[in-house]
N, C-alpha and C positions, 0 to 999 in steps of 0.2 A: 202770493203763495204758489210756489211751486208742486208739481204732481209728476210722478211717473208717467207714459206713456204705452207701457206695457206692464201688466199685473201678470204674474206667474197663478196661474191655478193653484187653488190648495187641496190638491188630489190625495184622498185617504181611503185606508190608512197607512201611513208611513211612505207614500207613492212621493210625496213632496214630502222629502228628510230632508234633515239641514245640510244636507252637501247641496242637494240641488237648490233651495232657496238662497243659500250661498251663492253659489256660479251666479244665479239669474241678478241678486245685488249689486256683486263685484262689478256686471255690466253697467249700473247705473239706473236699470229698472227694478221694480218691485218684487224681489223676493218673499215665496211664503209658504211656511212650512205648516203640517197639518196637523192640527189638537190633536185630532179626533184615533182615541183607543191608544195616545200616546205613551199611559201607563205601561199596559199590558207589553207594547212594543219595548220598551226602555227598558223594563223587568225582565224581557227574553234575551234584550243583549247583552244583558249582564253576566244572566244566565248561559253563555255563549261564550262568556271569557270576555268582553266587553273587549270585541276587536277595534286592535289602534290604540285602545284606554281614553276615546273619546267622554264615554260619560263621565267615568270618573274625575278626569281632567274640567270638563264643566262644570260637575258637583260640586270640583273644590272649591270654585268663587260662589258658591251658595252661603249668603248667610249665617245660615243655622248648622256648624258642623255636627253637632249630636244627630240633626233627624238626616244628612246624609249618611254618619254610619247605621244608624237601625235598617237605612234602605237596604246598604249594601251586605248588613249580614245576611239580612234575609234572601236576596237575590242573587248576590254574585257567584260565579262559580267558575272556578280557574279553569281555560280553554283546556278539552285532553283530546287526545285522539279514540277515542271510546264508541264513537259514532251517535246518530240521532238519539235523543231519550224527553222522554216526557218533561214541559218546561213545570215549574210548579206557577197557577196562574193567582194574580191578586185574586181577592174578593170581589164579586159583583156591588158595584156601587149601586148606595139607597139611597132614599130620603133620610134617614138619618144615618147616615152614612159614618165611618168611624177613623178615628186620628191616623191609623195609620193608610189608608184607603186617600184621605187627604193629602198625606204626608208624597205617598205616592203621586200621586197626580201633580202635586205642585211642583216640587219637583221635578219631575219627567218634561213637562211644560216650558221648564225653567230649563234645564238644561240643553234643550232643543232648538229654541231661541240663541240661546249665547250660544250656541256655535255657530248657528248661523249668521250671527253678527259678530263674530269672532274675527280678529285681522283687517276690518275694513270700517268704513265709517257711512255705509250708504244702509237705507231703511231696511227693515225686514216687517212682514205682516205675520199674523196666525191667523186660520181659515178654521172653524167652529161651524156645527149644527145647531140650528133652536131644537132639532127633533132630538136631538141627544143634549139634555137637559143638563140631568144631574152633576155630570163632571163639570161645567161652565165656569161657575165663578171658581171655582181652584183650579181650572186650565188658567181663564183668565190672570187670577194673581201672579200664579208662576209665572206666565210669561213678561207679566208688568214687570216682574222682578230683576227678570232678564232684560229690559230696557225695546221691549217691542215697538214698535213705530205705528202699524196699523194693524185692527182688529177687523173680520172679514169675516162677515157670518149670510147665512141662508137656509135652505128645508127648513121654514118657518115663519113668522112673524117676531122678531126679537126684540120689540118693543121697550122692553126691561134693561137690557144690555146697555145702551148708550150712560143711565142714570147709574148703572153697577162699577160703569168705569170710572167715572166721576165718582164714587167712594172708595174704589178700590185704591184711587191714586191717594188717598191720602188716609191708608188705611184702615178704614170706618167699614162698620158692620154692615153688612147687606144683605137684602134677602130677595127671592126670584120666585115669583108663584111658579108653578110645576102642576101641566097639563095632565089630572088626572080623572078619570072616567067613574064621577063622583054619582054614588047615591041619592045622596041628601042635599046638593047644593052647596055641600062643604068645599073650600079651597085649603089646599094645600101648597107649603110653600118649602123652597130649600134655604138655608144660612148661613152665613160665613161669616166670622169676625177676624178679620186678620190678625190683632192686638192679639186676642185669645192664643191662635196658632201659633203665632211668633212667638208670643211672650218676651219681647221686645223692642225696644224703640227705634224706629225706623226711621229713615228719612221719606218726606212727601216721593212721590213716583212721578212719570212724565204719565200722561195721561193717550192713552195711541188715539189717533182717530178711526173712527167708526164708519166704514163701507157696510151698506146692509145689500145682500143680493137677491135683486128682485127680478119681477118675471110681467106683471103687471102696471098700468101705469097707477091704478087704485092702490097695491102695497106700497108704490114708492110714496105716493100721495100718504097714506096709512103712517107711514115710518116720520116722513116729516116735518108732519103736523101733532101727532098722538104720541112720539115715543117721548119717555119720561127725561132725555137729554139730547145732548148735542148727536146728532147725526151730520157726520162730515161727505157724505158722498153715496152713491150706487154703483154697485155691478148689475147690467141688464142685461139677464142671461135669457138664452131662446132657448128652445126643447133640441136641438143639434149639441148642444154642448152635452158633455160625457157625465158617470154617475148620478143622481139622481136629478129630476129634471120636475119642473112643477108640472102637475096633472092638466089635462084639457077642461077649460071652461065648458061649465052644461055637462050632457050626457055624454057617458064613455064612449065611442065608437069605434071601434079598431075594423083596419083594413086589412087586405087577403093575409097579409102578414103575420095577422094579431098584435099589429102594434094603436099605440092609441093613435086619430088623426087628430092634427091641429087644425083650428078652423082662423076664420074672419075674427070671432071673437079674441082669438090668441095672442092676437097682431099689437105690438107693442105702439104707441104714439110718441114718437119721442119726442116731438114738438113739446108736446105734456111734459113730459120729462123733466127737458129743456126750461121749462117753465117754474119750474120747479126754486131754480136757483140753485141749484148744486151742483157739482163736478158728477161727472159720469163715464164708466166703461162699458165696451158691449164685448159679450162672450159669446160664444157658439156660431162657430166655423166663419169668426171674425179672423185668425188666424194665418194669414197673408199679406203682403207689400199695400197690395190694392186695397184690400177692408181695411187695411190699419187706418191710410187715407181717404176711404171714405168715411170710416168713421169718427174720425176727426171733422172731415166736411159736414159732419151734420148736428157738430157741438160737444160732441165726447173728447174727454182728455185724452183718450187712447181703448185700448181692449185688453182683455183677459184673452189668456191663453193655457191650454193645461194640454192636451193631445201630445202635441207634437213634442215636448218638454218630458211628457209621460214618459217616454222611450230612449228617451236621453242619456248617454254615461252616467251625469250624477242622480239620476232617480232612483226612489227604492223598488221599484218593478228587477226580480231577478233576472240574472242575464240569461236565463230559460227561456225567460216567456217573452224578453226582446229579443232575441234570437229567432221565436218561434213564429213573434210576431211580425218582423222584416220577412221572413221568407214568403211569408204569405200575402206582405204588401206588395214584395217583389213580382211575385207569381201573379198578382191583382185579385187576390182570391179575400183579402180580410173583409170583413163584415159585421156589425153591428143591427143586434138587434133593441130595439124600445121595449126591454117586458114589461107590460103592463101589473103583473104579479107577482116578481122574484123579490122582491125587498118587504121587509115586514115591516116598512114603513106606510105601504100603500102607496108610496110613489111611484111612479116610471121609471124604472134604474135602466143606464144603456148598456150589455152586456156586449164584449166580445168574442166572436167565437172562435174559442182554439181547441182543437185534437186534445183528449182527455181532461180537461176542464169541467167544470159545475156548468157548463154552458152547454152539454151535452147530458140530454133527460138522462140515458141510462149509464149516466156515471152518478150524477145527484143520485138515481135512487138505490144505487150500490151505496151510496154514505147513511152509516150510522145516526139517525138523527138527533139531536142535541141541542140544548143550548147553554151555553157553561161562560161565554163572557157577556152578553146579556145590553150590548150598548143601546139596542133598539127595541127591549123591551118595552109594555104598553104598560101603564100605572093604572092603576081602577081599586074603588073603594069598595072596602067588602064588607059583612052587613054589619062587624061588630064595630065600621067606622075605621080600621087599620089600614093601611095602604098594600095592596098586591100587585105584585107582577107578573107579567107574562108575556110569552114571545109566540108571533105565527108559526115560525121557526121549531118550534122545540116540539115532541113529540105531541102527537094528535090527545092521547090519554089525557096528561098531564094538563095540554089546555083548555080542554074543554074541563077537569077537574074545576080552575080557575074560573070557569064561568064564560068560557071562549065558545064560541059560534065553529063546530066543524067546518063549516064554508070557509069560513074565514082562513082557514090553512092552504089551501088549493093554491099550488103553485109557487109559496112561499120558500123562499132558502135562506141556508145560514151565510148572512153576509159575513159577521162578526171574523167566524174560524176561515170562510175563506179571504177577504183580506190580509187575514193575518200571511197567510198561504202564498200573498200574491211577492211578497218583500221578504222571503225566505224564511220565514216565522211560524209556520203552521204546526201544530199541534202533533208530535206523534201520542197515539194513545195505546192504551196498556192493551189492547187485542192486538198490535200492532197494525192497525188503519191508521196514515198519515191524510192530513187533511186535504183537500186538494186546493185548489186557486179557482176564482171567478173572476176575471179583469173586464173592467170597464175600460169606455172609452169615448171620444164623440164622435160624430159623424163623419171630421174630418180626419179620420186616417190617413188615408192614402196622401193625404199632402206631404206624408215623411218620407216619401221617396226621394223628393228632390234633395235632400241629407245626402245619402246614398249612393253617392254617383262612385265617391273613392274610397271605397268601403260597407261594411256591415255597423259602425256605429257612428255617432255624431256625438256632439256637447251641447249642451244648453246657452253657451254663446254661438253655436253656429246657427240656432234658432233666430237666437236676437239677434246678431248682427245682419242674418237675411230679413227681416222684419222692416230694417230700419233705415234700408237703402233707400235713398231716397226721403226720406222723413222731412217733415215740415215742422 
């Protein structure tokens, strides 16, 4: 069995679109584009005049023509020169979440995929959160639908996943228990029956293989032996890699910086790993000629990569903030900070910091606060036994209304609206406050200089093919 040697990051949201998991395919490595908030993304480009008629054109090979037009009544809307106006946004997905909320997502998923494997015959992957639950199994189908090759998940334990693929492929009912912050010892689960959705008969699906991304040698242990199917492989990500990063073993400790420190405990074994029996990648600021080969020297099939690809021609980062952000690798001034409290997931998100951005406190607290797409809402059972939501994110009132701990907000920002922000998608709203952007990144920056030498941009082959000088 053959393996890629270089994994493309699935940087979200929208940062890895299918142009760039594209490019990175065409090369012959692993392209992969990113699930995560793909509704909401697909829904605004529509809303935008669906420049190119790329989705539409993907819709068309969708199965189901009836639920591609309900999409597009609802969302599309002829390009005018009118300037910025309020997108109208799906509904926040639930636990029971509803046909056309589905319809979306599946969809959106679907169409993402086949472009990215649109023209060529080499794999493409999708990149998924366990911490963003609910949309999972309807990312997932659409994407099976669209003939994905690998599924790539992490910020989690996604234990459920490998046995959901395996019914997805042959599509059969399935359900996902869904971490909620239970009273009574109650579980709660999500469900999906594909028969029901389609309401026709399908042919069986290729079933993708399963990388789960780990941090420790206990989760990959975890994964291999406990998850409910096949797991085909790891990505072995270090706290250097960009967006969210797994927390430090033990007590929090942050240095002069306030960022969290890594210890002795943190330190990955890959012998362990190794021992494992399975194919592996290693991420974070593996990113170079030299890590590629030593990472290979020490048993890995190759490495993930997302930084340096981030900034790329085909990425969805707009040409603002790669503009903004070469100048300042230029100058040698870019920097990355570890917040230990910006994400309402409680993880260590890596922020970069740019001039007017969420990455500057007194621009955050000029924003409105809010929270209206809801992906990393917390679930918790309330006393009548119902499910509720709530985000750190969203105004102080509102969650502690919920039942929310005021501490628990300190610090906390909207990832959701600014992502969207980061891939020219931010929200204008009716006070007329447009949303801003927060970009992540990983440690290795600065290595995109050497793009640079004959010009202000690069390609995502001039990544790869400098990666692979020399290759064994």
């Amino acid at each position: 069995m053959t393996y890629p040697m270089i994994i493309q990051g699935g940087m979200g949201a929208g940062v890895s679109n299918w142009q760039l998991a594209k490019a990175v395919s065409q090369t012959g490595q692993l392209g992969v584009i990113s699930g995560t908030a793909i509704d909401t993304i697909v829904s605004r480009r529509l809303q935008l005049g669906d420049p190119g008629g790329h989705m539409q054109r993907a819709m068309g090979h969708f199965p189901d023509a009836g639920m591609v037009d309900r999409i597009l009544a609802r969302y599309y809307r002829p390009a005018n020169g009118s300037g910025q106006r309020p997108f109208r946004t799906p509904p926040m997905i639930s636990l029971d979440t509803d046909q056309h909320t589905q319809e979306l997502t599946v969809l959106s998923n679907f169409a993402e995929v086949f472009l990215a494997k649109e023209g060529h015959e080499n794999p493409v992957g999708t990149n998924l959160l366990e911490k963003v639950q609910l949309p999972n199994l309807y990312a997932l189908y659409g994407a099976m639908l669209a003939g994905v090759d690998y599924v790539i998940m992490g910020a989690g334990i996604p234990r459920e996943i490998p046995g959901a693929l395996d019914l997805l492929a042959d599509h059969q009912e399935v359900s996902l228990k869904i971490a909620v912050g239970a009273l009574n010892g109650n579980r709660f689960y999500a469900t999906f029956d594909p028969k029901v959705f389609m309401q026709k008969k399908l042919p069986p699906l290729q079933r993708p293989r399963f990388l789960s991304i780990v941090s420790s040698v206990l989760l990959a242990t975890m994964m291999a032996k406990k998850a409910n199917g096949r797991v085909d492989g790891f990505v072995v990500e270090l706290p250097e890699a960009g967006g969210h990063n797994a927390p430090p073993r033990g007590k929090l400790i942050l240095n002069d910086l306030g960022e969290p420190v890594y210890g002795d405990r943190d330190a990955i074994e890959l012998e362990k790993i190794k021992a494992l029996g399975l194919p592996f990648w290693l991420a974070g600021c593996w990113g170079t000629p030299e890590k590629l080969q030593e990472a290979i020297s020490l048993g890995a099939e190759g490495i993930q990569i997302g930084t340096a690809l981030a900034f790329s021609e085909e990425s969805g980062f707009t040409k603002a903030i790669k503009k903004l952000t070469i100048e300042n690798i230029r100058k040698g001034s870019a920097s990355v900070f570890t917040d230990p409290s910006a994400s309402p997931t409680g993880f260590p998100f890596k922020v970069l910091s740019l001039e007017g951005s969420l990455s500057e406190d007194d621009v955050y607290q000029e924003r409105p606060r809010m929270c209206d797409l809801g992906y990393l809402r917390h679930l918790y059972e309330k006393p009548d036994g119902k499910v509720g939501y709530r985000c750190p994110a969203e105004p102080e009132p509102a969650f502690v209304a919920k039942g929310g701990h005021a501490d628990d907000i300190k610090g906390k920002k909207c990832l959701c609206n600014a992502l969207m922000s980061n891939i020219g998608l931010g929200q204008m709203r009716k006070s007329g406050y447009c949303e801003e952007n927060l970009v992540t990144s990983g440690d290795g920056i600065m290595t995109i200089n050497r793009f640079l030498k004959d010009g202000d941009s690069y390609k995502a082959e001039d990544v790869i093919n400098w990666l692979l000088e020399g290759a064994v």
